[in-house]
VMD Tcl script that draws the C-alpha trace (Angstrom):
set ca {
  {5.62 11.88 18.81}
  {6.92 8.98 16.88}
  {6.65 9.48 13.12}
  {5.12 7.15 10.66}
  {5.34 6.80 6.89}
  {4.09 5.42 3.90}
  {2.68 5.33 -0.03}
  {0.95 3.74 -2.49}
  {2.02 4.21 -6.37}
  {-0.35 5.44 -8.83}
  {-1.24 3.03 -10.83}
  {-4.87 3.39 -10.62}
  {-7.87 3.23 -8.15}
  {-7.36 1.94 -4.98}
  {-8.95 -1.25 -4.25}
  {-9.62 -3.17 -1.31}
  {-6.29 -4.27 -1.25}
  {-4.99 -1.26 -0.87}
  {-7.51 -0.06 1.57}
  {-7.49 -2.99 4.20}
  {-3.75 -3.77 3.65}
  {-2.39 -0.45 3.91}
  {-5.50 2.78 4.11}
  {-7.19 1.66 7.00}
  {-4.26 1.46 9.15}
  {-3.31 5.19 8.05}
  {-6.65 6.28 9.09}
  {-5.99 4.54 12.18}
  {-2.36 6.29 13.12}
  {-3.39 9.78 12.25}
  {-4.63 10.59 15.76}
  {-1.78 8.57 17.33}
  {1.41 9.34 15.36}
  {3.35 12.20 13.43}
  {2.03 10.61 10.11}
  {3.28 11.41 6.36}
  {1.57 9.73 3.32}
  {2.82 10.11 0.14}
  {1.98 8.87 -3.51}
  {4.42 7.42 -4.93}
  {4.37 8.20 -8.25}
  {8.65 8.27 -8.87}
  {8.25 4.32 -7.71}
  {5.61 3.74 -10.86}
  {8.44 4.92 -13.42}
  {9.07 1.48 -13.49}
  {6.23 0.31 -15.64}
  {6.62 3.18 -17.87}
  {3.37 5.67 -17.91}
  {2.55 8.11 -19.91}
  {2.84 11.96 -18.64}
  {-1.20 12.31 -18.90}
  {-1.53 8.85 -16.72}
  {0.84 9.96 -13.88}
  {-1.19 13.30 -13.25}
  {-4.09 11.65 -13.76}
  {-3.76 8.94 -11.53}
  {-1.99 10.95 -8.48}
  {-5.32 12.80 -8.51}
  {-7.13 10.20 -8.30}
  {-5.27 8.31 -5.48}
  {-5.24 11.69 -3.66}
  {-9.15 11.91 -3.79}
  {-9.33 8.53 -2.80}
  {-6.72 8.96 0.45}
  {-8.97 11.91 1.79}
  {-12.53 9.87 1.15}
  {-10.95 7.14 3.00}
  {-10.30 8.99 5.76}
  {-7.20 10.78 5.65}
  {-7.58 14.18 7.51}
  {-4.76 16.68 5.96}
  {-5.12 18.91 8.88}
  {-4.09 15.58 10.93}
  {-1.01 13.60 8.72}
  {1.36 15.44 5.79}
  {-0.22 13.81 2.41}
  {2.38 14.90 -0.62}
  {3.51 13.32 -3.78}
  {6.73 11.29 -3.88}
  {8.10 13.51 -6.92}
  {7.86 16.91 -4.61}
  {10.34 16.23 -2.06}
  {13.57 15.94 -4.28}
  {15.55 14.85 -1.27}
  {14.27 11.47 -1.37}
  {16.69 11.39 -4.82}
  {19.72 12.37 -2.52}
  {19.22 9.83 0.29}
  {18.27 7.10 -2.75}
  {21.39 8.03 -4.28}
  {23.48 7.37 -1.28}
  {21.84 3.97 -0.44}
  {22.32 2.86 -3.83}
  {26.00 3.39 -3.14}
  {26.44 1.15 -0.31}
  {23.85 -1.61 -1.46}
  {25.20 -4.36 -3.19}
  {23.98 -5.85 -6.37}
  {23.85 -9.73 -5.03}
  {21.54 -8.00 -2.28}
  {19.09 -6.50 -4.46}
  {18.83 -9.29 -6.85}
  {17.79 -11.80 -4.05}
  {14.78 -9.51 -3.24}
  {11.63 -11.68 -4.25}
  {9.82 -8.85 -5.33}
  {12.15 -7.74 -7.83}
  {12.51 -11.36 -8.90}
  {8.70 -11.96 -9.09}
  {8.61 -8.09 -11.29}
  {11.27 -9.20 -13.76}
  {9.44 -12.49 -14.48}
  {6.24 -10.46 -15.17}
  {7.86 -8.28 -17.16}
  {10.76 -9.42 -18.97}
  {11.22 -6.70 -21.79}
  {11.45 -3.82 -19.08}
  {13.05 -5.17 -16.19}
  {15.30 -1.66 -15.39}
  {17.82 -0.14 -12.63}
  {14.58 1.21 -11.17}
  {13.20 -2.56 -10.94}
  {16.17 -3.31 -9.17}
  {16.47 -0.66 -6.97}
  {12.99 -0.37 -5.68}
  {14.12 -1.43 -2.13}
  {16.61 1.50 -1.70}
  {14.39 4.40 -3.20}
  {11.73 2.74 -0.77}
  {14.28 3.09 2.58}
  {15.04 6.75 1.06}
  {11.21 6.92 1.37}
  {10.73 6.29 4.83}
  {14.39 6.95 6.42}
  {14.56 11.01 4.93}
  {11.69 11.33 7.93}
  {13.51 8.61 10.02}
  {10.54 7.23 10.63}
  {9.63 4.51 13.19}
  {6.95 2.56 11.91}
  {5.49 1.54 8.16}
  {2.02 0.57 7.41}
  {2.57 -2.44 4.98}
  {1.05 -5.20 3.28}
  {2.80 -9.05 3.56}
  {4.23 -9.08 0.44}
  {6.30 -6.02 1.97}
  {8.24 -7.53 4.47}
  {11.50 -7.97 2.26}
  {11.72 -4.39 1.34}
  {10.99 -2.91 5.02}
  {14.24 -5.76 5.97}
  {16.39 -3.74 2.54}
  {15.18 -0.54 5.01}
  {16.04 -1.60 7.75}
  {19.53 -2.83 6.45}
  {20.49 0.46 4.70}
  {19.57 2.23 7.63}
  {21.73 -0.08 9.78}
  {24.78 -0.20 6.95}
  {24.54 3.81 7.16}
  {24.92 3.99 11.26}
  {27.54 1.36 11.11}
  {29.77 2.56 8.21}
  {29.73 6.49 9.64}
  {30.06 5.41 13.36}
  {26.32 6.83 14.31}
  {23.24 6.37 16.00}
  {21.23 8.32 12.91}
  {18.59 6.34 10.94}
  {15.83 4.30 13.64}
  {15.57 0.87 12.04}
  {11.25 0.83 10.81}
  {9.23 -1.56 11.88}
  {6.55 -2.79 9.77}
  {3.36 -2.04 11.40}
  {-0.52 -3.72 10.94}
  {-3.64 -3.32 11.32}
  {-4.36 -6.34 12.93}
  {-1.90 -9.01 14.87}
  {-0.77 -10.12 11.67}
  {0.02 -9.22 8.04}
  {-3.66 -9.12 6.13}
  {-3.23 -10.28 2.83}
  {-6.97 -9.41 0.54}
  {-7.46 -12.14 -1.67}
  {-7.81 -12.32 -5.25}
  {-11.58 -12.91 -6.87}
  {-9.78 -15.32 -8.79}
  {-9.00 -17.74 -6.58}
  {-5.46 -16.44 -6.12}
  {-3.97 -15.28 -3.03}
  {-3.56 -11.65 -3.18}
  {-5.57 -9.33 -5.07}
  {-3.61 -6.59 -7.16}
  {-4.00 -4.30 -10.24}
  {-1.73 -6.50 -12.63}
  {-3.69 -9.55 -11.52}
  {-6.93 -8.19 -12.98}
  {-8.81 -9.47 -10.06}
  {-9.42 -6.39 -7.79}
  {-12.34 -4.60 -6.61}
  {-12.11 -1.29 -6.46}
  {-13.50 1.88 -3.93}
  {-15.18 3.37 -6.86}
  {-16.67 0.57 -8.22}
  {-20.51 0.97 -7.99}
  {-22.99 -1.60 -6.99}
  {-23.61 -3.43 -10.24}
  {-19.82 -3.83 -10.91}
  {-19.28 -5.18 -7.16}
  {-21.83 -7.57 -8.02}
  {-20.47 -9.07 -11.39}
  {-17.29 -9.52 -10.01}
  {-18.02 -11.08 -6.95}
  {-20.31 -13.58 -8.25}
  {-17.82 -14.82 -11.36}
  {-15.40 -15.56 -8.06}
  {-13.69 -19.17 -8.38}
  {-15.64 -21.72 -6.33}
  {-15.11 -25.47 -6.28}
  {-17.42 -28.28 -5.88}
  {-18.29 -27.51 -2.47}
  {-17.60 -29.61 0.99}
  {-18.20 -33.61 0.86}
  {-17.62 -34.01 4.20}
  {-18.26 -31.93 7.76}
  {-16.38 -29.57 9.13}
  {-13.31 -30.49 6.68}
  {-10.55 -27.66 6.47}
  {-11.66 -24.89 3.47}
  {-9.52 -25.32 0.25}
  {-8.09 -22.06 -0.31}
  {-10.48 -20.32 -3.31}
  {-13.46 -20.80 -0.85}
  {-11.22 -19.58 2.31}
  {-10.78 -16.54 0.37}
  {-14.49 -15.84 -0.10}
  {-14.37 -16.05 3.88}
  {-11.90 -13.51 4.25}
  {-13.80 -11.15 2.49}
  {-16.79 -11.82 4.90}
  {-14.51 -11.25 7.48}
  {-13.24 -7.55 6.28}
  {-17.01 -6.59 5.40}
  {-19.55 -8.76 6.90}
  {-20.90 -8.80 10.77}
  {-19.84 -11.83 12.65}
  {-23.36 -13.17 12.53}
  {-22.92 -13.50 9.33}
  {-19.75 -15.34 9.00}
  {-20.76 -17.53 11.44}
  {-24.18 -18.72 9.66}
  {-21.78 -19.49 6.21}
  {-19.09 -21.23 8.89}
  {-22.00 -23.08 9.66}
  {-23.47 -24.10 6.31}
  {-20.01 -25.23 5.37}
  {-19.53 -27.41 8.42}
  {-22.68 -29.04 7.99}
  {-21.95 -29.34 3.79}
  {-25.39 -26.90 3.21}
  {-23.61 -24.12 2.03}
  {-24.83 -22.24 -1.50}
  {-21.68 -20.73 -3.13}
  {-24.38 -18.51 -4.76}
  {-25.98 -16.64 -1.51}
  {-22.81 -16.62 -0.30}
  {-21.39 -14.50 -3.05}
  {-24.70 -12.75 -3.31}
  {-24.01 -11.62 0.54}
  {-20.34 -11.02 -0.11}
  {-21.33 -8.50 -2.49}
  {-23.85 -6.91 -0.54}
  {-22.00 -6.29 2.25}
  {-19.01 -4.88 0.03}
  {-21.44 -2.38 -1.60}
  {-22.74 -1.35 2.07}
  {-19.02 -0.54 3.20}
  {-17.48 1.09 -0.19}
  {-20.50 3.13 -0.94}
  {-19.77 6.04 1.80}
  {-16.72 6.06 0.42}
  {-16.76 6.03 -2.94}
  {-19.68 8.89 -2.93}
  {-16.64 11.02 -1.24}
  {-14.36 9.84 -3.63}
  {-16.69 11.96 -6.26}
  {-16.86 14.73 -4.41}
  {-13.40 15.47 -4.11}
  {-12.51 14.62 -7.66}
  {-14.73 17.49 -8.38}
  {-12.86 19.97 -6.19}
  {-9.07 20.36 -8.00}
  {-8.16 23.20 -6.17}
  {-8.84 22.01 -2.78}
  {-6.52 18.88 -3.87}
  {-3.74 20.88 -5.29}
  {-4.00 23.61 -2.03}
  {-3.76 19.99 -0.22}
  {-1.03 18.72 -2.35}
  {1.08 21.62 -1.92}
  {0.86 22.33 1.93}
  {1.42 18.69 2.17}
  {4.46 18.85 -0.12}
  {6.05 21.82 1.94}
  {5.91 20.18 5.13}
  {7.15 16.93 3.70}
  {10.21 18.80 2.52}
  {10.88 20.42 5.38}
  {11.36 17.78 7.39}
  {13.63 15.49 4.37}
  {15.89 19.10 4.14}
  {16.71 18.68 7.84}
  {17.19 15.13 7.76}
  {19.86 15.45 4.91}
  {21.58 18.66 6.14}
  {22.59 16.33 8.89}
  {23.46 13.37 6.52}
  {25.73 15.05 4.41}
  {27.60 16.43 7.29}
  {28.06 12.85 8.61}
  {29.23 11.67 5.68}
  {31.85 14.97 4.93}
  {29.94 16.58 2.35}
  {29.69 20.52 2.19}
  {26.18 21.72 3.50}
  {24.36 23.37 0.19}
  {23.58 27.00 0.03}
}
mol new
graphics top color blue
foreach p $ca { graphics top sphere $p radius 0.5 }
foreach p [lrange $ca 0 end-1] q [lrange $ca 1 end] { graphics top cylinder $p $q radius 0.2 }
display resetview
């Protein structure tokens, strides 16, 4: 069976960005594919949390993986910081990465813009403690979001540099794999094209009804349509997606409709849009309580999922250091 991995970092709830870019398509792959999920919380180093935060927030996005889905008895879920192998395979990639490489990653480039007073090694090196990530299980396939694609190339490359430079056939090259035909990108509420934590524009699984509602209807609008069937400017396009994650077809098809024919009300749209987002989150986010409540069951998960993780990392870099002429440790 082919294996499959990926994470999300801690940095808070999940929100639908997280759960149609990434969640839903580990839900998916459970029943089809050796599967291991981790949290990442190593990878959120970079923006500096406190101790109480981190253990905090891997709690949280644990709870959050299992109400979404995630069956532990089906896919290995463990946290990043558990499986201290990943730091030996990171290690290694760092040393055959090149700086100009990792400074032409957009990602980091976009990061250090954000945040010019902590741009650090870890910043920089993102991409190769991401390949360690995913290549320690040599896995095959990567749920991802878009603004992934230049990291699961770094992956790809680091496993390719490591066969090449040790005369091998070791590390599979990942392919980045989606939910639908094509990268789905969640939109922002604020008219921008991606919605994320820093952004401030997210909605998240455990918001409850009344938040939903607040933020969807402050979502940017513009004047509306002046002529029919013109092409949607992107703000309003983005209100569409969302109808197209959440919504029944009908439905997008009677707002398609009012904004061919220039009738549309930005207001019952939004009202819908919110509607339909409470209708689909609040399953979920009623689990999300219930497992918050249960610590032990999460740390019994944590740790089964942490041994199994490890075991197969230890295997993978038993054989690595023996390609590369390093003494097997005792």
């Amino acid at each position: 069976m082919e294996t499959v991995v990926s994470g999300i970092r801690p940095t808070g709830n999940l929100h639908l960005g997280n759960y149609f870019g990434a969640v839903k398509s580990f839900v998916k792959m459970q029943d089809e594919y050796n599967c291991l999920f981790f949290i990442a919380d190593w990878h959120s180093l970079t923006t500096r949390p406190k101790p109480e935060d981190i253990v905090e927030s891997t709690r949280i996005i644990l709870a959050e993986y299992l109400a979404c889905g995630i069956d532990h008895e089906k896919a290995t879920i463990y946290m990043q910081s558990d499986v201290k192998e990943t730091l030996e395979l990171y290690l290694y990639f760092n040393m055959n990465t090149y700086l100009g490489e990792l400074e032409r990653v957009t990602t980091f480039k976009e990061k250090a813009r954000k945040q010019p007073d902590n741009v650090n090694a870890g910043l920089l090196t993102y991409p190769t403690l991401m390949a360690a990530d995913i290549l320690q299980h040599r896995a095959v396939k990567v749920p991802v979001g878009k603004d992934q694609e230049q990291n699961m190339e770094m992956a790809r490359h680091c496993a390719r540099r490591f066969n090449n430079m040790y005369g091998v056939e070791f590390f599979p090259e990942p392919q980045s794999y989606y939910f639908s035909d094509k990268a789905l990108k969640v939109p922002g509420l604020d008219g921008s094209g991606k919605m994320g934590k820093s952004e401030g524009n997210c909605i998240y699984l455990r918001d409850d009804a009344k938040t939903i509602t607040k933020k969807v209807m402050k979502a940017v609008t513009d004047g509306g349509p002046t002529a029919q069937n013109s092409e949607k400017p992107e703000v309003i396009q983005n209100l569409f997606t969302f109808l197209s994650m959440v919504s029944e077809k009908e439905t997008y098809d009677y707002f398609d409709e009012k904004w061919n024919d220039c009738s549309i009300r930005y207001g019952d749209l939004k009202k819908q849009i919110a509607q339909d987002i409470i209708k689909y989150t609040d399953p979920i986010r009623e689990r999300i309580v219930e497992y918050s409540a249960n610590i032990d069951l999460m740390d019994k998960i944590a740790k089964e999922g942490a041994e199994k993780a490890h075991e197969s990392a230890a295997k993978t870099l038993k054989e690595v250091r023996q390609i590369m002429g390093f003494r097997e440790l005792y």
